[in-house]
C-alpha positions in Angstrom: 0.0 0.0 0.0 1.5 3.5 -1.4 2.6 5.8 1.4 0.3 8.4 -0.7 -2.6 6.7 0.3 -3.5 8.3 3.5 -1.9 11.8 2.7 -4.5 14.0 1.1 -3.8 16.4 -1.4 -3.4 20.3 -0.4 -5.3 19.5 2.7 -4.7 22.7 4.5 -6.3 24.8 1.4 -9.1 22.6 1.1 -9.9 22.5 4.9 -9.7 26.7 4.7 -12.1 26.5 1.3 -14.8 25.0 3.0 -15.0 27.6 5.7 -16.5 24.8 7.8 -18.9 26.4 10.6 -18.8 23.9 13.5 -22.4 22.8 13.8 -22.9 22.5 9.4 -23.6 20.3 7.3 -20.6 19.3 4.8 -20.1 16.6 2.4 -16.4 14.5 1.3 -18.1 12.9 -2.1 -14.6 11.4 -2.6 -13.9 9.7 0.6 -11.0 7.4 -0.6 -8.6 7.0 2.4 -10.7 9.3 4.3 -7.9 11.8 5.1 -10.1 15.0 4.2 -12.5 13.8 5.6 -11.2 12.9 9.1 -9.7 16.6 9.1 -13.0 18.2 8.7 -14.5 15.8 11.5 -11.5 17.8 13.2 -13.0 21.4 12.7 -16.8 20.2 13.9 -18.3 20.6 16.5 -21.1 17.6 18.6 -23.9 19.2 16.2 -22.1 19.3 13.3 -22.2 16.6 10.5 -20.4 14.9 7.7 -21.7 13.1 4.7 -18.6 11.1 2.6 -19.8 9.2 -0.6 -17.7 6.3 -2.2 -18.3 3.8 -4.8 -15.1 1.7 -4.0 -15.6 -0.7 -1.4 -12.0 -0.7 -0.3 -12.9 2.6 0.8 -15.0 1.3 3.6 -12.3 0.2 5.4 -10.8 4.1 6.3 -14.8 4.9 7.6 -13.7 6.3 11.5 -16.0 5.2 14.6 -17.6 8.6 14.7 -21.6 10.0 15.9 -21.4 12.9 13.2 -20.2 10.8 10.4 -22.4 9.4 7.3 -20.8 6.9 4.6 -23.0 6.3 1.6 -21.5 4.2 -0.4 -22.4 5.3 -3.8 -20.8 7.0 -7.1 -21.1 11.3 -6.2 -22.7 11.6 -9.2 -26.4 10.6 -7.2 -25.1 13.2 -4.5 -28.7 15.2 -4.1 -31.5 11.7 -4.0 -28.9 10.3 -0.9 -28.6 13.6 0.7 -32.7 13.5 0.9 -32.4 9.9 1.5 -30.5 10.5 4.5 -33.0 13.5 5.6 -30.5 16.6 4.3 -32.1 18.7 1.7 -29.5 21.7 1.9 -25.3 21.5 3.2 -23.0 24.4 3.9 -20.3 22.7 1.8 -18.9 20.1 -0.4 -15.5 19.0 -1.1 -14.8 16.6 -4.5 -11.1 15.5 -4.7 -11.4 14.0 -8.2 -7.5 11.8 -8.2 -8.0 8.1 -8.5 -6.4 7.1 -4.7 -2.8 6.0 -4.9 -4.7 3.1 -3.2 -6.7 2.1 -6.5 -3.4 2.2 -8.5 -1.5 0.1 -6.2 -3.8 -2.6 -6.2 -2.6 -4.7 -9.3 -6.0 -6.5 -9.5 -7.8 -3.6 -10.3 -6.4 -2.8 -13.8 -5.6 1.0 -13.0 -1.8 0.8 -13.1 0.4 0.3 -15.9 3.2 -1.4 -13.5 1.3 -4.7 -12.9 0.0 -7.0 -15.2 -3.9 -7.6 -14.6 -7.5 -8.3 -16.1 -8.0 -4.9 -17.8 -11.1 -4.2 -15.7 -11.1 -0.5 -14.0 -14.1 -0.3 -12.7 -14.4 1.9 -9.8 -17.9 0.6 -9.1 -17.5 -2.8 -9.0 -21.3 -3.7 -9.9 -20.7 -1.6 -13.1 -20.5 -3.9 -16.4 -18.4 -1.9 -18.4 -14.7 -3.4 -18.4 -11.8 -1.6 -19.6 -11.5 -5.2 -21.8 -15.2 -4.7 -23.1 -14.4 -1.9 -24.9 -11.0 -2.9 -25.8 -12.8 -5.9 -27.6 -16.2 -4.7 -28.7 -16.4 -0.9 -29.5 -15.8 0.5 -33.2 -12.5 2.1 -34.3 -14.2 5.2 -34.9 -15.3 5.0 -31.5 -11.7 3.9 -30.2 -10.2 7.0 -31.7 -12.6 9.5 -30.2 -12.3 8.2 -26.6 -8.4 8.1 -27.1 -8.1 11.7 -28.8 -10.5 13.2 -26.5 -10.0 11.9 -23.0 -6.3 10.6 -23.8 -5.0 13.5 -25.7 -3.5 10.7 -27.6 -1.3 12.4 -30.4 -1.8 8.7 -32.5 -5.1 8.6 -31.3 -6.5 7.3 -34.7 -3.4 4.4 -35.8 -3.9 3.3 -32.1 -7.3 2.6 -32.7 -6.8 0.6 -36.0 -4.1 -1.2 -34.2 -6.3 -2.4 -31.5 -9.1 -3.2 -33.6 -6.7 -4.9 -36.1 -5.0 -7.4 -33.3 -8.4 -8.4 -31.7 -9.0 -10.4 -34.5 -6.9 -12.7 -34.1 -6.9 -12.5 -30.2 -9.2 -10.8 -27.2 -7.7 -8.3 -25.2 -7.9 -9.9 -21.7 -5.1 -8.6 -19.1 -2.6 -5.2 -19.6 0.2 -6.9 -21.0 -1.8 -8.4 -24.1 -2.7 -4.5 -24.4 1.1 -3.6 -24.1 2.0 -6.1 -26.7 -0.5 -5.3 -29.4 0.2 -1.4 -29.1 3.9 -1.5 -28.5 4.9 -0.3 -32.1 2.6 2.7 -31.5 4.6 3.7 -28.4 7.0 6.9 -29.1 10.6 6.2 -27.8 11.5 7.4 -24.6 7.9 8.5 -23.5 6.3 5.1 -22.7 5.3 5.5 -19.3 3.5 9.1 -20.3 1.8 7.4 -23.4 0.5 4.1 -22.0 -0.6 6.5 -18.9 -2.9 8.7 -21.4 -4.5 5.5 -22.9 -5.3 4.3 -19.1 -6.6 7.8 -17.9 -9.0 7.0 -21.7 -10.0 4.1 -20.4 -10.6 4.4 -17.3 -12.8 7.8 -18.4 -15.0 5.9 -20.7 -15.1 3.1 -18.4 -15.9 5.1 -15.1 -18.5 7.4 -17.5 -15.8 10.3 -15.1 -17.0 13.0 -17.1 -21.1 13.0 -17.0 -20.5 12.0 -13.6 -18.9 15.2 -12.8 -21.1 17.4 -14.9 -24.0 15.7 -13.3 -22.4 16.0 -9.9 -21.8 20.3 -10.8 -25.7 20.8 -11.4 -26.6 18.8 -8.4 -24.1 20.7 -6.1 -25.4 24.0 -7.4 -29.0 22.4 -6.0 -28.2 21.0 -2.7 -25.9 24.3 -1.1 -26.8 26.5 1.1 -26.7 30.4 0.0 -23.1 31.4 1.5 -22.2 27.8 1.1 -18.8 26.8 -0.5 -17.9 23.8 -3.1 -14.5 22.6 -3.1 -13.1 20.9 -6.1 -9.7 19.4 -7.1 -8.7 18.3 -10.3 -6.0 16.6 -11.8 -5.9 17.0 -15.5 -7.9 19.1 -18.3 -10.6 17.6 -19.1 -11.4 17.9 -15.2 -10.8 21.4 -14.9 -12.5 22.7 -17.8 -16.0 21.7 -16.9 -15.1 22.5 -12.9 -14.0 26.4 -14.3 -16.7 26.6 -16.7 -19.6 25.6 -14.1 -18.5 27.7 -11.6 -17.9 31.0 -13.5 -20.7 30.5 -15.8 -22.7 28.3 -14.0 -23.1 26.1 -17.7 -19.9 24.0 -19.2 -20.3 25.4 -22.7 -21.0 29.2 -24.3 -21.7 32.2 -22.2 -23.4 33.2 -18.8 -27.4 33.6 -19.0 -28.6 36.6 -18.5 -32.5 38.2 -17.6 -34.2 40.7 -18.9 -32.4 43.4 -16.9 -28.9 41.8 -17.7 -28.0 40.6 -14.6 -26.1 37.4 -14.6 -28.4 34.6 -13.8 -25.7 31.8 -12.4 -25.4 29.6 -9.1 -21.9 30.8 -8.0 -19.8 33.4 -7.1 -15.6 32.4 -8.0 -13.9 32.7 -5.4 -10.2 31.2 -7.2 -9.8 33.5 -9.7 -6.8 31.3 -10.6 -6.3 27.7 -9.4 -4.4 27.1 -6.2 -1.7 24.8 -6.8 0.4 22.8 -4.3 3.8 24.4 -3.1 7.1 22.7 -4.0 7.8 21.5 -0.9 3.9 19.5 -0.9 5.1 18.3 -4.1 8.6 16.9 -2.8 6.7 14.8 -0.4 3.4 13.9 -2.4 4.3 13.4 -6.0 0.6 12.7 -6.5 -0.4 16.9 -5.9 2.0 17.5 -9.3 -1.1 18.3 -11.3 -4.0 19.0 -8.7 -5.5 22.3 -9.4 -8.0 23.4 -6.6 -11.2 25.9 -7.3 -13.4 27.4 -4.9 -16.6 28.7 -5.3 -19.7 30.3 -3.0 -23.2 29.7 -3.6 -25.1 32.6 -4.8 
């Protein structure tokens, strides 16, 4: 088990984010280790509460023994029908820490991690159908070179696709190194580990449906906050961010701000980052995993 596993990312500026008010409500929808979330359990007081969602069952294990703590253990992208089904219409904040956990990539079984061979699976959810090997084997090569160009950034996104789709004929794709083997020729020199990582992160994308999940989670946060409440959210590449910035400035992921009749701004938050906080050197030195976090803030309207 990584060292990184129990250290969260920029937990001091995440912790200040929140502006946690002892007795509210606030909600971890990436539990993970739990490491966030046992520092906000830190800053509450007997009437405050905590909500953490998590999909991954091996998250269960890092739930503390504690009165004002909630675990629902579901994908945050159903965040506002739990919240009601646990009896909480509105929260004060929300934190979304959007890294797979060092955890899920050091677990060779789990098909995350390019340094172990294993069933290419990636499933966060483990009741979800979808296999990283399902798509592998069954989806189109037109379709294979969107999901690699778009949520890989693949530079050979469309020769990788044909490759794939040309060596499952003979043989299924059934475990990572069968997925090495086939692509290997499509590998530039001397940046292997950063290409096969950009077909994984595709994968697991597509796989994990990462992207609706988050828009849908965006909207739903927008719902469930209290006026004056702040939402929290660190991302780790892109495609992340782009919806994150978007949402909050615009309160839409595409196109411009709506606007009434009068030409006031009709949107759900107020920005609080103008620019993303990034971790210091010295966090990075210690926690190679904060390299790419960005973190944005923003306050309920």
């Amino acid at each position: 088990m990584s060292n990184n596993y129990h250290v969260p990312v920029m937990l001091q500026p995440c912790i200040d984010g929140l502006n946690i008010k002892p007795d509210g409500v606030y909600v971890d929808v990436t539990f993970g280790g739990g490491g966030h979330s046992k520092e906000i359990l830190k800053h509450l007081g007997p009437k405050g509460r905590l909500i953490a969602f998590d999909q991954d069952p091996d998250a269960q294990a890092n739930v503390p023994a504690d009165d004002r703590f909630i675990f629902i253990d579901q994908n945050f992208g159903f965040l506002k029908n739990n919240l009601r089904l646990k009896g909480f219409k509105q929260v004060d904040g929300i934190l979304a820490d959007l890294g797979v956990s060092s955890h899920q990539f050091d677990v060779p079984q789990r098909g995350f991690s390019i340094r172990h061979n294993a069933d290419l699976d990636m499933r966060m959810d483990q009741h979800r159908d979808l296999t990283a090997a399902e798509i592998l084997n069954t989806y189109t090569e037109d379709k294979l070179h969107k999901i690699f160009g778009i949520y890989g950034e693949v530079k050979n996104a469309k020769s990788l696709a044909r490759a794939i789709v040309t060596s499952r004929l003979e043989q299924s794709f059934t475990d990572i190194d069968s997925l090495k083997s086939a692509i290997a020729g499509y590998i530039p020199k001397g940046k292997e580990n950063k290409y096969l990582a950009q077909v994984f992160q595709a994968l697991r994308i597509e796989v994990n449906a990462e992207i609706q999940v988050l828009e849908d989670f965006l909207m739903q946060a927008a719902d469930v906050l209290k006026p004056g409440g702040h939402l929290v959210v660190m991302s780790y590449h892109s495609l992340e961010d782009r919806p994150v910035k978007n949402f909050m400035a615009k309160g839409k992921f595409q196109g411009e701000v709506e606007k009434d009749f009068f030409g006031n701004q009709q949107k759900p938050f107020n920005v609080i980052t103008r620019k993303a906080i990034i971790a210091t050197d010295a966090e990075i030195a210690q926690n190679n995993r904060a390299r790419s976090a960005k973190l944005r803030i923003a306050e309920k309207i």
